[in-house]
C-alpha positions in Angstrom: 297.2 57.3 -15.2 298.0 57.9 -11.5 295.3 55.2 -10.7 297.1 53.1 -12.7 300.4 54.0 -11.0 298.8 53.9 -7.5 297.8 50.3 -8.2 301.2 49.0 -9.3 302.7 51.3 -6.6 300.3 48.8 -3.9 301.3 45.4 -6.0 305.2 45.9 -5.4 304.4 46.6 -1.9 302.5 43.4 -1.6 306.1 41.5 -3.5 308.4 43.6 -1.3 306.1 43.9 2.4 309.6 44.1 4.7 311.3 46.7 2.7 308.7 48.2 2.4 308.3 48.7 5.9 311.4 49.3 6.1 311.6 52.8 4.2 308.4 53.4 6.0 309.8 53.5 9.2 313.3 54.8 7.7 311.4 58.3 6.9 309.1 58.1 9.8 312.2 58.1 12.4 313.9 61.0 10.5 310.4 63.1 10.6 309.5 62.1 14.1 312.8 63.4 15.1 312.8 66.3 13.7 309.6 67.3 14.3 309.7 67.1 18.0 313.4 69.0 18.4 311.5 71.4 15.9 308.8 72.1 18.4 310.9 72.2 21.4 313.0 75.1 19.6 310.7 76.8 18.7 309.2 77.0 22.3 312.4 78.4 23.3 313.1 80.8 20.8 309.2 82.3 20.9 309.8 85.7 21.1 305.8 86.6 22.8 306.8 90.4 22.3 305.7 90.5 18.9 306.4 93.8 17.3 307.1 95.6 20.5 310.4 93.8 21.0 312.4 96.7 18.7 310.8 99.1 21.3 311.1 97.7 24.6 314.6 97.7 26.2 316.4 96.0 29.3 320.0 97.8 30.2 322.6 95.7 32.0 325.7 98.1 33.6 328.4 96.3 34.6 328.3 96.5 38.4 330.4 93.6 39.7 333.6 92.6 41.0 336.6 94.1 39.4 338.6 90.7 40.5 336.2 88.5 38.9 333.8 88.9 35.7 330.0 88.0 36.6 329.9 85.4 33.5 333.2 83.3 33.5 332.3 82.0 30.0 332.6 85.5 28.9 334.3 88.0 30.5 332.8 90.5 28.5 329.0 90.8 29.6 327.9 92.2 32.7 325.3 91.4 35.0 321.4 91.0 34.0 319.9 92.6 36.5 320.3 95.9 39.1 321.1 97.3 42.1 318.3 99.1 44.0 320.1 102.4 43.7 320.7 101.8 39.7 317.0 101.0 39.3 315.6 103.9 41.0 317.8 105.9 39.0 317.5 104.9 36.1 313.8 105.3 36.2 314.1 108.9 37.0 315.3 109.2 33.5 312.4 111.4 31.5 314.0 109.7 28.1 311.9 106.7 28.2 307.8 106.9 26.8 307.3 104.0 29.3 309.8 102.5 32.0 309.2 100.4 34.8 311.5 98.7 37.9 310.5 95.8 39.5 311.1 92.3 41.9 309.7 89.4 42.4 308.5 88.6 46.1 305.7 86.5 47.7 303.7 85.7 50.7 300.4 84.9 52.2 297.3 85.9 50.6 293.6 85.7 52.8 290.4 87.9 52.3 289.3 89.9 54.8 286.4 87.9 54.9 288.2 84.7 56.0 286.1 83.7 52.5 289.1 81.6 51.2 292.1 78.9 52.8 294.9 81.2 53.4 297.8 80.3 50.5 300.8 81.4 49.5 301.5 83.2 46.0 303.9 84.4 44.5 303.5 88.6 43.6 305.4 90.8 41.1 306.2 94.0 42.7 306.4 96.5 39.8 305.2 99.8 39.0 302.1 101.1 36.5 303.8 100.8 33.4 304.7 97.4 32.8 300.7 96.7 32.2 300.8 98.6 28.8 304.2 98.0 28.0 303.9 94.5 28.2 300.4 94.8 26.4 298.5 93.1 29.9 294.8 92.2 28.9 292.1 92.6 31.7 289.3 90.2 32.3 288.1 93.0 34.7 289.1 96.5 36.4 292.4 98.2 34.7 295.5 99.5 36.1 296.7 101.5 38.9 298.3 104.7 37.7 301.8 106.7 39.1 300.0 108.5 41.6 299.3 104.7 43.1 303.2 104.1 42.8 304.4 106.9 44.5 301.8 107.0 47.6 301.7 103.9 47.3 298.0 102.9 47.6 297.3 99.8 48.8 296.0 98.0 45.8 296.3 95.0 44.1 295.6 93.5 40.5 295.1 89.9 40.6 295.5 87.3 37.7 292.8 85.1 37.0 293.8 81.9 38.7 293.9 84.0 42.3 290.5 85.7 41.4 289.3 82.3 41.0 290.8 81.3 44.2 289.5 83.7 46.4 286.3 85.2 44.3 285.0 81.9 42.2 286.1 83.8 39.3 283.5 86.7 39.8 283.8 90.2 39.1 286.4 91.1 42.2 287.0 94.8 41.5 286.4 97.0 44.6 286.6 93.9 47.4 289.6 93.4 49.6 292.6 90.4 49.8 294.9 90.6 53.4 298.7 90.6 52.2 301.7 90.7 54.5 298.8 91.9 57.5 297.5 94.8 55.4 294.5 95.3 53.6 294.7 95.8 49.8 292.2 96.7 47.3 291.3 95.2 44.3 291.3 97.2 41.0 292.2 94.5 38.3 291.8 90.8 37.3 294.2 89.8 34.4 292.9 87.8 31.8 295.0 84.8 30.4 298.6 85.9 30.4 301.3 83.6 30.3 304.0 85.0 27.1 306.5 82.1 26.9 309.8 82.3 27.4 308.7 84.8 30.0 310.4 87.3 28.8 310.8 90.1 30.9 312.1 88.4 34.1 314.3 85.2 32.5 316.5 85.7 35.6 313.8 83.7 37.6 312.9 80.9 35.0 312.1 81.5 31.2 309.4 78.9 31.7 308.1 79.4 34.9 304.1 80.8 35.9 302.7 84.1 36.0 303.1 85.8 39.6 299.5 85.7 41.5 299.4 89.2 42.2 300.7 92.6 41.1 301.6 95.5 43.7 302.8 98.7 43.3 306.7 98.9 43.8 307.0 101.0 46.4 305.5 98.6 49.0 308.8 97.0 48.7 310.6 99.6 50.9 307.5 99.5 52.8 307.3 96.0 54.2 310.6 95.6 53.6 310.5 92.9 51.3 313.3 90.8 49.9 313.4 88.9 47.0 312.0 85.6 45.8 313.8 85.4 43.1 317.3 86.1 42.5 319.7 87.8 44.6 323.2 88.4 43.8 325.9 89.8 45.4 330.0 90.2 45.4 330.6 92.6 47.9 332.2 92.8 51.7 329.5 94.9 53.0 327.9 95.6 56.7 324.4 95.1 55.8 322.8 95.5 59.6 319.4 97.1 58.0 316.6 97.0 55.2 317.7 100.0 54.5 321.6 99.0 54.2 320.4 96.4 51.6 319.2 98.6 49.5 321.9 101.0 49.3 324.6 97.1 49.1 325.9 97.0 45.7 323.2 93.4 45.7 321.7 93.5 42.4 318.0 91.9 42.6 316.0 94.4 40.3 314.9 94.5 36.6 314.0 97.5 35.1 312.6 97.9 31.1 312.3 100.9 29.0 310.2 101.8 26.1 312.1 103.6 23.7 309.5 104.4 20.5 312.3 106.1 18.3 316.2 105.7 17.7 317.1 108.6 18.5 315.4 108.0 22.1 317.3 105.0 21.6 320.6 106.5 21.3 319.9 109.1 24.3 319.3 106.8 26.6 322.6 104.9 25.5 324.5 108.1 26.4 322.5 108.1 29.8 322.8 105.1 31.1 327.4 105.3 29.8 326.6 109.0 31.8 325.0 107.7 34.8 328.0 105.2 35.1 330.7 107.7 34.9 328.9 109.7 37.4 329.0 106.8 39.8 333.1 106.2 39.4 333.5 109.5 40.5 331.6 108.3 44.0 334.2 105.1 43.8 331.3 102.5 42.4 332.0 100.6 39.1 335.3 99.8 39.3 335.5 97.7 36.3 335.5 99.4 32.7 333.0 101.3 31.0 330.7 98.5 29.9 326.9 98.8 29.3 324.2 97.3 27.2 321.0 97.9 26.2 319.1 94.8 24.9 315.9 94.5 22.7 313.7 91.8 23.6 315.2 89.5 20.9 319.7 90.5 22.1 317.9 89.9 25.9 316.6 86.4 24.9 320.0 85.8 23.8 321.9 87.1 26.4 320.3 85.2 28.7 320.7 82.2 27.0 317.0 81.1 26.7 317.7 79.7 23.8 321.5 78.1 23.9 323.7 76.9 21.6 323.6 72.9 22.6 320.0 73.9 21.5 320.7 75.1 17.9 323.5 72.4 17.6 320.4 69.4 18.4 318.4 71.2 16.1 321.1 70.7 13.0 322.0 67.4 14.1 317.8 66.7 13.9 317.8 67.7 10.3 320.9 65.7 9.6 319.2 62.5 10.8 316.7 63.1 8.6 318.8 63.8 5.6 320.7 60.7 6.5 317.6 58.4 6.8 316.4 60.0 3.5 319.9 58.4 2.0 319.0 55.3 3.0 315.7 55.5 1.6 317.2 56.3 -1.5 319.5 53.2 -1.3 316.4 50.9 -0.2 314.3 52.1 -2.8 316.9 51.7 -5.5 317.5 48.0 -5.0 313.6 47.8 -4.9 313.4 48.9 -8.4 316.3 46.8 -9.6 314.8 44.3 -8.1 311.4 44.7 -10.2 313.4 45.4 -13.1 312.0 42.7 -15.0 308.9 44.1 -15.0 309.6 47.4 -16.3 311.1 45.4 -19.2 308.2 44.0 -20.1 306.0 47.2 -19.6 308.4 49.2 -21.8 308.4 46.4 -24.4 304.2 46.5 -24.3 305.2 50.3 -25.1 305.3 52.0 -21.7 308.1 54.9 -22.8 310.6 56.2 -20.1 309.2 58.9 -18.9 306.3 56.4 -18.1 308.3 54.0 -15.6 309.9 56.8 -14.1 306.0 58.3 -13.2 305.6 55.2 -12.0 308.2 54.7 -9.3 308.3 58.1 -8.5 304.4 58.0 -7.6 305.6 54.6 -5.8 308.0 56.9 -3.7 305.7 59.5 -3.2 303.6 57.2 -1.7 305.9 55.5 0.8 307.2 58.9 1.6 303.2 59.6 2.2 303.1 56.4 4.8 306.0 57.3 6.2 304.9 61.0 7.0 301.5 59.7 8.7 303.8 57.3 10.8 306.2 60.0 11.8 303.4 62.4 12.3 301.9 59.9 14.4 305.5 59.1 16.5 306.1 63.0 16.7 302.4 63.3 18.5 303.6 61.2 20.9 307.1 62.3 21.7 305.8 66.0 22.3 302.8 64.1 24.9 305.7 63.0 26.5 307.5 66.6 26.3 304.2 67.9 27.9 304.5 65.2 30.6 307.7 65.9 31.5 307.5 70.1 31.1 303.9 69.5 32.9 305.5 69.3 36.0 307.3 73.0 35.9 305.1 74.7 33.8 301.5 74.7 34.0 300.3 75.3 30.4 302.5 73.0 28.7 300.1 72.4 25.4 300.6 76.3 25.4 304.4 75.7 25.6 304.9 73.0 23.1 302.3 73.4 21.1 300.8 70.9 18.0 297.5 70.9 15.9 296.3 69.1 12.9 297.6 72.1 10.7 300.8 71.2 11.8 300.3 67.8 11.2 299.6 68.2 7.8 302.4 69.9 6.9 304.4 67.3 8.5 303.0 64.7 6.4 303.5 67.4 3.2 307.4 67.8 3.9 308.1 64.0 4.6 306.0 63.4 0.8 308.4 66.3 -0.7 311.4 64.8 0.9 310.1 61.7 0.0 309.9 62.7 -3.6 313.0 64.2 -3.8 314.7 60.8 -2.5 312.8 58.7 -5.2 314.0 61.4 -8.1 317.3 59.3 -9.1 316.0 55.6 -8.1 313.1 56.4 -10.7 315.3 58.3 -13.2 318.0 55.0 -13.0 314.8 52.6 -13.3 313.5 54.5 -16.2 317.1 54.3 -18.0 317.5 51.2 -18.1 317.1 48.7 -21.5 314.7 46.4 -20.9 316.6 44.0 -23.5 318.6 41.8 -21.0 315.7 41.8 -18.8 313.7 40.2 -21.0 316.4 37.5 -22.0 316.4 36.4 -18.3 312.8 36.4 -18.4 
């Protein structure tokens, strides 16, 4: 019987070819929409963490300016990253089964060889820890340990695209790379890493590329390095050394803390409110008692990778859907009213109800099915165009907004369901109605 059904479904297109097209395209617009906001949502509410994000912890003290709040639309959080002081000491903590502190910086990278075009990169400075807490893979070499952090050794872990740069790609562990006019030794090449949002270091772009390089942190102090990234600061202060910069109230400096078990968790709560209290005794803090400690999911949030305007688009996505799907309904209800005269005469060959309401429900089912493949098909090409646009910021963009034929399937699958659930009362109303007075006019 379906056959059957399919068949008279394709005849009353042939009658009816514009409307027709018309709920075609009705459904197609709503699933094109929302397929694309869908994708770009999702992008920015990945959380690449995985199950590590309930153990993995970024504190935020609230350091600033007792005038002014540092978030004007809410007076109540406090600044996302440290001071230098804050980092170090916090990291001294013995709480934590991982921890790490770290900045971004930069500069020229060479090999000693004068084997590759001098280029600049940009280099996370960061201490041995947030390789395994952040679940780094290696193409090649490992990690340096905490006896490289606190010498610190010169050496260097390189991701893959600057190991392809200055080594073709080869086995680099043990050669050399000239940074800031000193010599640093290779121990590691990074496999593909790019977790997106980048999670651990939103303050410099959730979207932005991988850092080039990885160095131990205490080269900072060092070379006496500032930061590429972020820098704020709110205090009067005579800063007439490196030294004096470190010791400013600036806050530049991430740190992260693997905390395995609540009570860990709740210890190091008490710290860090400790720590603070500490400090107002030396006149720092001067605003109120007022620290965090965010998961990976509360730090996504509080950094607003994924905002609000976002979640609002999102609804308003699904509402133009459900609004084009009550159009549909209106369109396909006139259809069937209009071909009402030839139910009568099916029902008075002996077709029963439940037979015309198969029928124009399988009719539904299969413009919802056209409609799908078309929105599918629009939604392909809006997130090509996403990827074009994002292309230009972020490198991976596919990785970033990403859409297979899996994904296209179940496209197509919801747009028939929806499709099917907006034919329900046109074919129920069809199916109801005596054929008697259409067969007078016939």
């Amino acid at each position: 019987m379906f056959a059957y059904y399919l068949r008279l479904a394709l005849a009353s297109f042939r009658r009816n070819p514009g409307l027709t097209a018309l709920m075609v395209f009705a459904i197609a617009l709503g699933i094109s929409v929302c397929m694309i906001t869908l994708t770009s949502y999702r992008a920015a509410a990945n959380n690449p963490a995985g199950e590590r994000s309930s153990i993995l912890f970024s504190p935020s003290i609230d350091s600033w300016d007792p005038e002014n709040p540092y978030e004007q639309y809410d007076k109540s959080l406090a600044p996302t990253m440290l001071t230098y002081r804050d980092a170090r000491a916090l990291q001294a903590s013995n709480i934590p089964d991982r921890k790490l502190i770290m900045f971004k910086a930069g500069g020229i990278v060479s090999r000693t060889d004068k084997g590759m075009e001098p280029e600049y990169i940009a280099v996370r400075m960061t201490t041995a820890d947030f390789f395994p807490m952040f679940d780094v893979p290696f193409k090649y070499g490992s990690a340096w340990d905490t006896r490289a952090d606190a010498g610190p050794e010169p050496v260097v872990v390189l991701s893959k695209e600057t190991n392809q740069k200055a080594f073709g790609g080869e086995n680099s562990v043990g050669k050399s790379i000239m940074w800031h006019d000193r010599q640093f030794r290779v121990i590691g090449v990074l496999d593909d890493f790019e977790p997106l949002p980048k999670y651990f270091d939103v303050s410099n772009g959730s979207f932005t590329e991988m850092e080039g390089a990885y160095i131990p942190f205490n080269w900072g102090p060092v070379l006496e390095l500032g930061s590429d990234g972020n820098t704020n600061c709110w205090k009067t202060e005579t800063i007439d050394s490196y030294q004096a910069f470190l010791n400013s109230e600036c806050i530049w400096f991430h740190g992260w803390f693997e905390l395995r078990t609540a009570e860990k968790q709740r210890a190091f709560r008490e710290f860090l409110d400790n720590y603070v209290l500490d400090q107002k005794k030396h006149g720092r803090f001067p605003r109120p008692l007022n620290n965090y400690l965010y998961d990976v999911d509360g730090w996504l949030k509080r950094n607003k990778v994924v905002e609000d305007d976002n979640k609002a688009v999102l609804v308003m996505a699904f509402a133009f859907l459900a609004v084009c799907l009550v159009n549909t309904v209106g369109l396909l209800l006139a259809k069937f009213l209009n071909g009402a005269a030839l139910s009568g005469i099916r029902r008075a060959l002996g077709a029963s109800r439940r037979d015309i309401f198969l029928q124009h429900l399988t009719e539904s089912g299969v413009v919802a099915l056209a409609g799908g493949i078309v929105g599918g098909l629009f939604g392909v090409i809006g997130i090509w165009a996403l990827r074009a646009y994002y292309g230009r910021f972020v490198e991976d963009a596919p990785k970033l907004l990403p859409f297979d034929a899996m994904n296209f399937l179940i496209v197509v699958a919801i747009a028939v369901f929806a499709g099917l659930m907006a034919g329900l009362y046109p074919a129920w109303r069809i199916g109801r109605a005596a054929p008697a007075s259409y067969l007078k006019v016939q």
